[in-house]
C-alpha positions as CSV (number, residue, x, y, z in Angstrom):
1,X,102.4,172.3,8.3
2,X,106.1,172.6,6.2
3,X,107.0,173.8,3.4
4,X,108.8,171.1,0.8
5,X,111.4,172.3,-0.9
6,X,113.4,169.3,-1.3
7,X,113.2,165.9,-0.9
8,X,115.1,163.4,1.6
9,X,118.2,163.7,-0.9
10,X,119.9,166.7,0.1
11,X,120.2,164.9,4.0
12,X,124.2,163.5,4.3
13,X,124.5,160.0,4.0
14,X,125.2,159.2,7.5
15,X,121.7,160.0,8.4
16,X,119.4,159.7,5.7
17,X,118.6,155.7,7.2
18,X,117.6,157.7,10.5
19,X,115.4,160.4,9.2
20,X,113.7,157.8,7.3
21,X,113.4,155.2,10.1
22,X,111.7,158.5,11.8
23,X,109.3,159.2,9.1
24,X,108.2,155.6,9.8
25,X,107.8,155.0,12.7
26,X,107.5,157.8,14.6
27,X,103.9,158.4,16.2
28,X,103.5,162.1,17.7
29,X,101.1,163.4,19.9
30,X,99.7,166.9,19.4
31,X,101.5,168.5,22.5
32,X,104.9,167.4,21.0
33,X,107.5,169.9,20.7
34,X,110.4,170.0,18.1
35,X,113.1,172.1,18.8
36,X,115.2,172.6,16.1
37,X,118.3,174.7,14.2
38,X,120.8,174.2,12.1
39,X,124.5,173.6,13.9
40,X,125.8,175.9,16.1
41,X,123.2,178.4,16.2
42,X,122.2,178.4,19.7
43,X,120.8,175.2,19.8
44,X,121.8,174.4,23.6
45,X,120.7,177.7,25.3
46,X,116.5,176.8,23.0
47,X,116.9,173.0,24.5
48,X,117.5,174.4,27.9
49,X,115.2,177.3,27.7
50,X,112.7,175.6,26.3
51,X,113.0,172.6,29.3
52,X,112.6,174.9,31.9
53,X,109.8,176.7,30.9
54,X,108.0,174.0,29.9
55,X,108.7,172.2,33.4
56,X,109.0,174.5,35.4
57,X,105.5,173.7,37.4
58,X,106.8,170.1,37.5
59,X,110.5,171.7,38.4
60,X,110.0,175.1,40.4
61,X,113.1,174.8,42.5
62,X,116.2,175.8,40.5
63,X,118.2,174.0,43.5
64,X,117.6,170.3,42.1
65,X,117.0,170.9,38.9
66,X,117.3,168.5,36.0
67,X,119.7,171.1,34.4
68,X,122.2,170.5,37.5
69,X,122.8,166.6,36.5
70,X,122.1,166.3,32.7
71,X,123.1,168.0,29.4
72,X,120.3,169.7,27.9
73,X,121.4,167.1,24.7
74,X,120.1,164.4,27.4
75,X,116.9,166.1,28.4
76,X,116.1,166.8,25.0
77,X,117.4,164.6,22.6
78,X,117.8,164.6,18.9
79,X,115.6,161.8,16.9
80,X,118.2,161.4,14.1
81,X,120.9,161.6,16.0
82,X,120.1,159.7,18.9
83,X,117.0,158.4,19.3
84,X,116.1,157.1,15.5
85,X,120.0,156.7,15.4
86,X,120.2,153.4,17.2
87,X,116.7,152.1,16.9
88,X,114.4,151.7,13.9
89,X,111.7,151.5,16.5
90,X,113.1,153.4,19.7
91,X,111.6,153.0,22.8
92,X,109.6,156.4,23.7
93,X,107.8,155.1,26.8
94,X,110.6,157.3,28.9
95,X,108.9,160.1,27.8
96,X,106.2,159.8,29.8
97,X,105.4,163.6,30.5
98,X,103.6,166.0,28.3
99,X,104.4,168.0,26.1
100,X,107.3,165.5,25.0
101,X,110.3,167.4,23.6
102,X,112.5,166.3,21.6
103,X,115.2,168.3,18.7
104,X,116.4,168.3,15.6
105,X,119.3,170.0,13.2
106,X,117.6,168.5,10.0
107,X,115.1,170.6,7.5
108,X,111.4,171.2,8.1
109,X,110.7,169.1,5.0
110,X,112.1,166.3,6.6
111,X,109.1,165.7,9.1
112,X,106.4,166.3,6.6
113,X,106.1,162.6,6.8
114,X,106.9,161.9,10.2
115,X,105.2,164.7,11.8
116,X,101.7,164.1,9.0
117,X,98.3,165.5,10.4
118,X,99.9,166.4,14.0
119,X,99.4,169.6,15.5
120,X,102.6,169.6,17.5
121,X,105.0,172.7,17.9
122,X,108.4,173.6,16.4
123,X,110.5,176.2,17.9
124,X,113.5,177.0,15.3
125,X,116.4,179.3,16.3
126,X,118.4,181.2,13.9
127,X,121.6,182.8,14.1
128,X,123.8,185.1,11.9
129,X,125.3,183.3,9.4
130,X,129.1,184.5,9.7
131,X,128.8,183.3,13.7
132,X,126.9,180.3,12.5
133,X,130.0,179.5,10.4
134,X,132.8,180.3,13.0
135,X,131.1,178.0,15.9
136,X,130.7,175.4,13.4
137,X,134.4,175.5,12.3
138,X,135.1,175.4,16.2
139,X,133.3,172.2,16.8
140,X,133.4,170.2,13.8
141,X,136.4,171.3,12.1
142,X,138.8,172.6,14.7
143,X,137.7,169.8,17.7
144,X,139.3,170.9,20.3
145,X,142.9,171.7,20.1
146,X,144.9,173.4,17.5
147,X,146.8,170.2,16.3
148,X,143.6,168.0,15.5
149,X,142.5,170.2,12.7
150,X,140.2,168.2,10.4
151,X,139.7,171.4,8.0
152,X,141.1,174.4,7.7
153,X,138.8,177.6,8.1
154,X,139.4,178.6,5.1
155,X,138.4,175.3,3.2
156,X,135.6,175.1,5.6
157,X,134.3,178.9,4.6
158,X,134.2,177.9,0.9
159,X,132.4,174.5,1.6
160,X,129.8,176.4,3.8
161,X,129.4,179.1,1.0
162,X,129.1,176.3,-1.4
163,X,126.3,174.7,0.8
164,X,128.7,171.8,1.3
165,X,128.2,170.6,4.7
166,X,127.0,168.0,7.6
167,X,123.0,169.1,7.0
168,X,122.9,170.7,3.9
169,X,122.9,174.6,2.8
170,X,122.7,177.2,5.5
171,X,120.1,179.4,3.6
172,X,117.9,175.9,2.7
173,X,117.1,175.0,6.1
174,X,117.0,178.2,7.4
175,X,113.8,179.4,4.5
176,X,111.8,176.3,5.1
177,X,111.6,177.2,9.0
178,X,111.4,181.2,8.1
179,X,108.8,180.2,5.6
180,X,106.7,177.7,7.9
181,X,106.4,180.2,10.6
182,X,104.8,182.5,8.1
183,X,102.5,179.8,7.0
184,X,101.5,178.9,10.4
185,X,102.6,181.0,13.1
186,X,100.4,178.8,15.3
187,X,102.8,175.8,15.7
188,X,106.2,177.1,14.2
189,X,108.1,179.8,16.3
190,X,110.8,181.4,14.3
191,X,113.5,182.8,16.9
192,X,116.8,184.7,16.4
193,X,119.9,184.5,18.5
194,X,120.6,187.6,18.1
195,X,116.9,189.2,19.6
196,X,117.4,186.4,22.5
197,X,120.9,188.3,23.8
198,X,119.2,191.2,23.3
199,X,116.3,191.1,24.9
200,X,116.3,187.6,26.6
201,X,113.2,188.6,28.8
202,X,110.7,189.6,26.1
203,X,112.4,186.6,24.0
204,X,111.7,183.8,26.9
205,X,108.2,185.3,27.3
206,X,107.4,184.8,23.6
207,X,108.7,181.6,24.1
208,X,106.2,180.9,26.5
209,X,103.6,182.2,25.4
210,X,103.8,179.7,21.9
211,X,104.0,176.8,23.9
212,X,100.8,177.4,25.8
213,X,102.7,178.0,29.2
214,X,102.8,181.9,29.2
215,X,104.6,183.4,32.7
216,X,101.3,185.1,35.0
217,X,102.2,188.5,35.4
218,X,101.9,188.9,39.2
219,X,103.2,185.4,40.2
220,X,106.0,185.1,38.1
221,X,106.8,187.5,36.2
222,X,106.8,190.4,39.1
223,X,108.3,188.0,41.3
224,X,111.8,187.1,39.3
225,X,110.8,184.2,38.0
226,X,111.8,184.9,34.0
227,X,115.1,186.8,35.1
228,X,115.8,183.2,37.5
229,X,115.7,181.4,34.4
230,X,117.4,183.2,32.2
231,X,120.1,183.3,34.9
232,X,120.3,179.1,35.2
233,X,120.0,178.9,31.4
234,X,122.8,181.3,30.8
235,X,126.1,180.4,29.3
236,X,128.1,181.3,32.2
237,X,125.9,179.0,34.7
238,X,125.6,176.1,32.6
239,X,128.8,175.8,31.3
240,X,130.0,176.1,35.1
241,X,128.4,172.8,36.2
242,X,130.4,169.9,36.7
243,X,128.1,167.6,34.7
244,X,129.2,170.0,31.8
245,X,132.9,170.4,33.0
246,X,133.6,166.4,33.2
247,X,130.3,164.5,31.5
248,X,130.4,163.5,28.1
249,X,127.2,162.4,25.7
250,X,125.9,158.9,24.8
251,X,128.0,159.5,21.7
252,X,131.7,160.3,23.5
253,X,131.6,163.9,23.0
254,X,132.4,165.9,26.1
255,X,129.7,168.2,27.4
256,X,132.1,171.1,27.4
257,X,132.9,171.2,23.7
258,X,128.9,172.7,23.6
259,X,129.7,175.8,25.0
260,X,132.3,178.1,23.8
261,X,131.5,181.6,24.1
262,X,128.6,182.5,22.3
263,X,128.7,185.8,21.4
264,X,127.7,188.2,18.7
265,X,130.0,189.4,16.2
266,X,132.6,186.8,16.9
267,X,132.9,186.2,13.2
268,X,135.0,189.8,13.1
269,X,137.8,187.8,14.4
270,X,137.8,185.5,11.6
271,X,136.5,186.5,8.3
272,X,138.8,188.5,5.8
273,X,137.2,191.7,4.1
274,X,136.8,189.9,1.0
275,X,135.3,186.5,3.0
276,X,132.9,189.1,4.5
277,X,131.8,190.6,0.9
278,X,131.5,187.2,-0.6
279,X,129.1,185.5,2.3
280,X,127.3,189.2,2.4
281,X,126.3,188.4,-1.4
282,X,125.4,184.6,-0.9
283,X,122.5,185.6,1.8
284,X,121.9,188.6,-0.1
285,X,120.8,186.1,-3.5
286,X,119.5,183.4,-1.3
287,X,117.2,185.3,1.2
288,X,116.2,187.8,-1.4
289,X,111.8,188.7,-1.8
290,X,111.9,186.2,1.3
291,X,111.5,189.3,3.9
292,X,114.5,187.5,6.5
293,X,117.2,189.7,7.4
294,X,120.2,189.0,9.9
């Protein structure tokens, strides 16, 4: 189903225990869906998105939704960060409703084992790399005020180019997903951040219609069911919410440190002339005969 590029050793220390305790122990089920990304690409707006379209015969009112009292970290939850982070064998009997989601931030090649003779789907969002780089900076780097500043942006934008960081090269994980959906477009999505601000509608659709839940055309789609969802989902609404004003994660991390301002082109504000050239080159090299453009 993935494409191995690399083994387990390119994962950072602090999880390689987890992935592994993942590719143990972990049983899926065929209607399992993985959403994954790398850091800061989006990775929210796909778990919420991808929730409510996948619930939403089990959720049609938008007035009690799940969405309202929980993070989408907390409806969809990582397995090496959370789940497989605690627990060698955590308890999965909570997710009791099919499909089962669940995310990731780590490689494809990292559930070869984990994820072995399963037909499950994996929906990957991508984002611009320059962004990528800024938002990352933001949340790992920056935190949250301009005095707690564990690394500068500029030693942070040569450690990114040099594929130094939290879950390895940008352009690694990015090619095995890339790759995969070309290999088998039936159960890996490949989706850009950039096409889903653009054309959210057509982008939620295609959503939908991968996970074997496509919109009907009179019933929903003629009645403002897509546009309803891409209005809960948005930025605006669920950064608004006081779960995400005041709640924080099972890890300490407050709920409003996940949404900034995700725009497109934010990196303008950041990167020199000559950072710009240099990054340009990097993806030029990396993505090069690979038929991936940002």
């Amino acid at each position: 189903m993935f494409v191995s590029t690399k083994d387990v050793g390119i994962l950072p220390i602090f999880s390689k225990l987890h992935v592994l305790n993942f590719q143990k122990n972990f049983k899926p089920q065929d209607t399992d869906i993985i959403v994954a990304s790398f850091p800061k690409c989006g990775t929210t707006w796909l778990k919420a998105l991808t929730f409510v379209v996948v619930r939403r015969s089990k959720h049609p009112s938008h007035d009690h939704h799940p969405l309202l009292s929980d993070n989408p970290h907390v409806l969809v939850p990582y397995v090496e960060m959370n789940l497989y982070f605690y627990s060698e064998k955590p308890d999965l009997t909570k997710f009791s409703s099919s499909p089962r989601l669940f995310s990731t931030h780590m490689p494809s090649h990292t559930f070869q084992e984990g994820l072995k003779d399963s037909t499950c789907k994996v929906v990957y969002m991508s984002r611009n790399v320059k962004d990528t780089l800024v938002s990352y900076w933001h949340f790992f780097c920056k935190k949250q005020t301009d005095d707690n500043i564990l690394s500068s942006f500029e030693d942070t934008f040569e450690m990114f180019c040099s594929g130094v960081n939290l879950f390895g090269p940008f352009w690694d994980q990015v090619l095995s997903y890339w790759r995969g959906s070309l290999e088998d477009p039936k159960h890996v999505l490949f989706m850009k951040f950039e096409e889903m601000k653009a054309e959210p509608r057509e982008q939620i659709k295609r959503l939908a219609q991968f996970l074997g839940c496509p919109f009907t055309k009179e019933e929903e789609e003629e009645s403002g069911s897509v546009d309803e969802i891409i209005d809960l989902c948005s930025l605006r609404n669920l950064s608004s919410l006081e779960i995400n004003k005041t709640g924080k994660l099972y890890n300490g991390r407050d709920n409003k440190t996940f949404f900034r301002k995700g725009e497109v082109g934010d990196w303008k504000n950041y990167l020199t002339p000559q950072m710009e050239k240099k990054i340009d080159m990097i993806i030029q090299e990396k993505l090069q005969n690979s038929r991936l453009k940002f």
